[in-house]
C-alpha positions in Angstrom: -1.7 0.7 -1.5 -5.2 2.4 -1.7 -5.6 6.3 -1.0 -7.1 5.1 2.3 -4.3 3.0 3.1 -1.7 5.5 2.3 -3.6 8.3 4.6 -3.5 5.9 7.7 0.1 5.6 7.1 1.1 9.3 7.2 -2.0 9.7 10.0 -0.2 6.6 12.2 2.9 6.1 11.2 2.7 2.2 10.2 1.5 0.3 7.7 0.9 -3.7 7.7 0.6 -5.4 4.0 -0.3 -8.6 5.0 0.7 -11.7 2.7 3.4 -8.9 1.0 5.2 -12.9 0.0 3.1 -16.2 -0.5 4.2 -19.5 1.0 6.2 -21.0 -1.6 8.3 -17.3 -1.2 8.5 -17.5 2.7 9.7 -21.0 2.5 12.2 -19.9 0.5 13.5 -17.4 2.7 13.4 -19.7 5.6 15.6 -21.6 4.0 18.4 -18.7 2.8 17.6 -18.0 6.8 19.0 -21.7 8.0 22.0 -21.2 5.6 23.2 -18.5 6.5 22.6 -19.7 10.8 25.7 -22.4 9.3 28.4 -19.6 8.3 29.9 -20.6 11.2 33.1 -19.0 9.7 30.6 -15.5 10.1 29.3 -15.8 13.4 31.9 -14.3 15.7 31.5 -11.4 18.6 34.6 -10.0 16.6 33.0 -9.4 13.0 31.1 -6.4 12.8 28.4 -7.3 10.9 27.5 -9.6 14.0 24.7 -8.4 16.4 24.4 -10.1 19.9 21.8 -9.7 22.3 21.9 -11.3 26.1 19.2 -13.8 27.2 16.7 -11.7 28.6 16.9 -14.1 32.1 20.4 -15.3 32.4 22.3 -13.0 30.3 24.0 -15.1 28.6 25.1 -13.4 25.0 22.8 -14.7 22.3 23.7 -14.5 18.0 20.4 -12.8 17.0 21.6 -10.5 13.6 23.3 -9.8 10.5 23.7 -6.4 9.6 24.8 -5.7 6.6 23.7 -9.3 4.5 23.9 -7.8 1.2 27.8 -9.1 0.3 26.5 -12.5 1.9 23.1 -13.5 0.9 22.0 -13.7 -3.6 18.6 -14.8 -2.4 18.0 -11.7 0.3 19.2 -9.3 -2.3 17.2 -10.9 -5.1 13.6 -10.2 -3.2 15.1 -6.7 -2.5 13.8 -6.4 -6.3 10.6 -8.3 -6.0 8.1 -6.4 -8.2 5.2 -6.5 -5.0 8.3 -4.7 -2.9 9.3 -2.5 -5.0 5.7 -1.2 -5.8 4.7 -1.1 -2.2 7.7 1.6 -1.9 6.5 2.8 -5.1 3.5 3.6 -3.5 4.8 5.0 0.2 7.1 7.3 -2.1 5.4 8.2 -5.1 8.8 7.5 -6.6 10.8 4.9 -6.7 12.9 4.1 -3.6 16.1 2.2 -2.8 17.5 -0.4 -0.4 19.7 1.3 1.7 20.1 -0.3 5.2 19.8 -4.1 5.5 19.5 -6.5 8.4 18.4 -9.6 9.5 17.4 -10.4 13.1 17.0 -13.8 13.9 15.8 -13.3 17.5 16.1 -16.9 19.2 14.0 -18.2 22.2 15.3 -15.9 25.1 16.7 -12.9 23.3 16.0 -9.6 24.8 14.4 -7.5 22.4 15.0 -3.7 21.9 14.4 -1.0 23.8 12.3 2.1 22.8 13.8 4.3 20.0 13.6 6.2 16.4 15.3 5.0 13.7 16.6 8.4 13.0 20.4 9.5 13.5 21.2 12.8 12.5 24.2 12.1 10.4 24.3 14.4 7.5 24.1 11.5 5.0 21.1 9.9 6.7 18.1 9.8 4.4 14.6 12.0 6.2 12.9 9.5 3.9 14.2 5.9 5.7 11.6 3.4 6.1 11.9 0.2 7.2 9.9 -2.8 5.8 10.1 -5.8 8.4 8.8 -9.2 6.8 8.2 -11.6 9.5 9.7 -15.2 7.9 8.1 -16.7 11.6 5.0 -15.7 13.6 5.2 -12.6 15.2 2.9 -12.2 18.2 3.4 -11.1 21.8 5.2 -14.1 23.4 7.8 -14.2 20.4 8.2 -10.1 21.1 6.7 -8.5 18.1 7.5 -4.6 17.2 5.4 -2.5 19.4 4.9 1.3 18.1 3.4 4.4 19.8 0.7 5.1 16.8 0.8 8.7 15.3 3.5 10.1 17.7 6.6 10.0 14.3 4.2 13.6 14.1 5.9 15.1 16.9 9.5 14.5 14.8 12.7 13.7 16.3 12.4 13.3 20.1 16.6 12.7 21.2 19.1 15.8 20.0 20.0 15.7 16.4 23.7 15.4 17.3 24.8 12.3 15.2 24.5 9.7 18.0 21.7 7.3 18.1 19.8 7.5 21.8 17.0 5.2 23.3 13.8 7.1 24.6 12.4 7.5 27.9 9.1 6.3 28.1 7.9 8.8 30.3 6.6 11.2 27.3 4.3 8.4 26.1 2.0 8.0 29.0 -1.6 7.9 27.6 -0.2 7.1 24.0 -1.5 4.4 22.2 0.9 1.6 22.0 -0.2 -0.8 19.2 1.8 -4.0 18.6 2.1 -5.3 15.2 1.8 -8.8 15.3 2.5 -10.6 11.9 2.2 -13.8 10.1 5.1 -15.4 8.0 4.8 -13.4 5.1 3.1 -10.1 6.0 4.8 -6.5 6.5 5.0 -4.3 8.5 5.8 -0.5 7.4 7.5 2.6 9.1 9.2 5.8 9.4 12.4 6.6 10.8 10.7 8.8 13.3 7.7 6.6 14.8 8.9 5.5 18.3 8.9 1.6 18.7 10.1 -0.7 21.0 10.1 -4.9 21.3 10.0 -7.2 24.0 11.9 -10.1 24.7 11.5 -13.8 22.9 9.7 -15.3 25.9 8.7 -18.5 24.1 10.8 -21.6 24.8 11.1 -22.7 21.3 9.9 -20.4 18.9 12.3 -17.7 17.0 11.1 -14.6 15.7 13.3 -13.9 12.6 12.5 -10.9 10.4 14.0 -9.9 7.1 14.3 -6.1 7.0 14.8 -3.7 4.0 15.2 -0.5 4.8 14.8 2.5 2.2 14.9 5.8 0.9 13.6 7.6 -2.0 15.2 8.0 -4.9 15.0 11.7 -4.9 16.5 11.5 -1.0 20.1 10.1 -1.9 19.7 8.2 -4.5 21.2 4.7 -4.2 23.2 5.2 -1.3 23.7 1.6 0.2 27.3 1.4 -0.5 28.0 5.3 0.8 25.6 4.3 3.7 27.3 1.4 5.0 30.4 3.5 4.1 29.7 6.2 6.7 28.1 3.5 9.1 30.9 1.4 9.6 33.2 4.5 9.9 30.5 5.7 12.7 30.7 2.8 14.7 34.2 2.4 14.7 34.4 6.2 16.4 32.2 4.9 18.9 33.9 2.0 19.4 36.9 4.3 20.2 35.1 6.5 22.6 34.0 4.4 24.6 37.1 2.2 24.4 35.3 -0.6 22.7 37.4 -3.1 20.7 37.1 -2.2 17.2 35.6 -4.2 15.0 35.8 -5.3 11.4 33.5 -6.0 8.6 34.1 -9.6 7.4 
């Protein structure tokens, strides 16, 4: 990243690094992408590392994540370490920085999207460094619902209570705010805080899925690598949730 590059980031709180893989790379995530739509033995509403969203018209529950992929995928972990990764980081750090969080949303035809939120959950582990690199494998664009973020408002820090929980925002405080929505081609990048608010739409195309790779990290003088003691405390997190708000409680398998 240029000096100008890295100023826009800290002045709006994204970055986009287009082409961050070539063709011949994105093809081959695509494909790690198809195999792992097969693990059929996986994709269940009881394994934890399952996300489902509801069709954004008839509700019906839709497969659209894996979160974590790191036990499950050689070929997602391998471009983890890819040297143009790794010295985009370098740059957004000035240090290293590690994988912590990792996720992949496939986000079919229909699937609902995400409502507006920070990253940012005050759990003492959780790295103030996080940021999340989202490398679309399809086109990203407003019909698909692309990642939509209020530009330069991650300045005004962490807008729910710092209590552990993890809170969706009202809009209300964002009237007048620029909302800029990063739409991407297979390949390209988009960059980001844990504290910029952002916000998706739903998949409104009838045959097009949006499916994203994400890498999320922190720097190595912010914890380290911490994906194992992340995960750790994530997993323990959800389950507590699960139980109070009497939730079946899931396992990791």
């Amino acid at each position: 990243m240029t000096d100008a590059e890295l100023r826009l980031l800290r002045e709006r709180g994204y970055h986009i690094e287009r082409a961050l893989f070539d063709d011949r790379e994105v093809a081959e995530l695509q494909n790690e992408a198809d195999r792992l739509l097969t693990r059929t033995d996986l994709i269940s509403q009881d394994n934890a590392r399952c996300r489902w969203q509801p069709h954004y018209q008839t509700g019906e529950l839709l497969f659209e994540c894996f979160d974590p992929y790191f036990d499950i995928s050689p070929v997602f972990v391998e471009y983890s370490r890819h040297p143009r990764l790794r010295e985009l980081m370098g740059d957004v750090y000035g240090e290293p920085g590690h994988v912590c969080h990792n996720q992949f949303i496939y986000k079919p035809p229909g699937s609902k999207g995400y409502d507006l939120h920070q990253d940012y959950v005050g759990w003492p582990i959780f790295p103030k460094s996080f940021h999340t690199v989202a490398i679309a494998l399809d086109t990203a664009d407003e019909e698909t619902g692309s990642i939509e973020v209020y530009t330069g408002c991650h300045r005004d820090g962490l807008m729910t209570p710092d209590d552990g929980h993890f809170h969706h925002l009202s809009a209300d405080p964002f009237a007048g705010k620029l909302l800029v929505r990063l739409d991407l081609n297979p390949g390209d990048a988009a960059v980001f805080g844990c504290l910029l608010p952002h916000v998706s739409g739903p998949n409104r195309s009838p045959n097009r899925w949006r499916r994203t790779l994400f890498y999320c990290f922190n720097a190595d003088s912010d914890g380290g690598d911490m994906r194992v003691r992340y995960y750790d405390y994530y997993h323990q997190w959800k389950r507590e949730m699960a139980v109070e708000y009497g939730k079946p409680v899931l396992e990791l398998r």
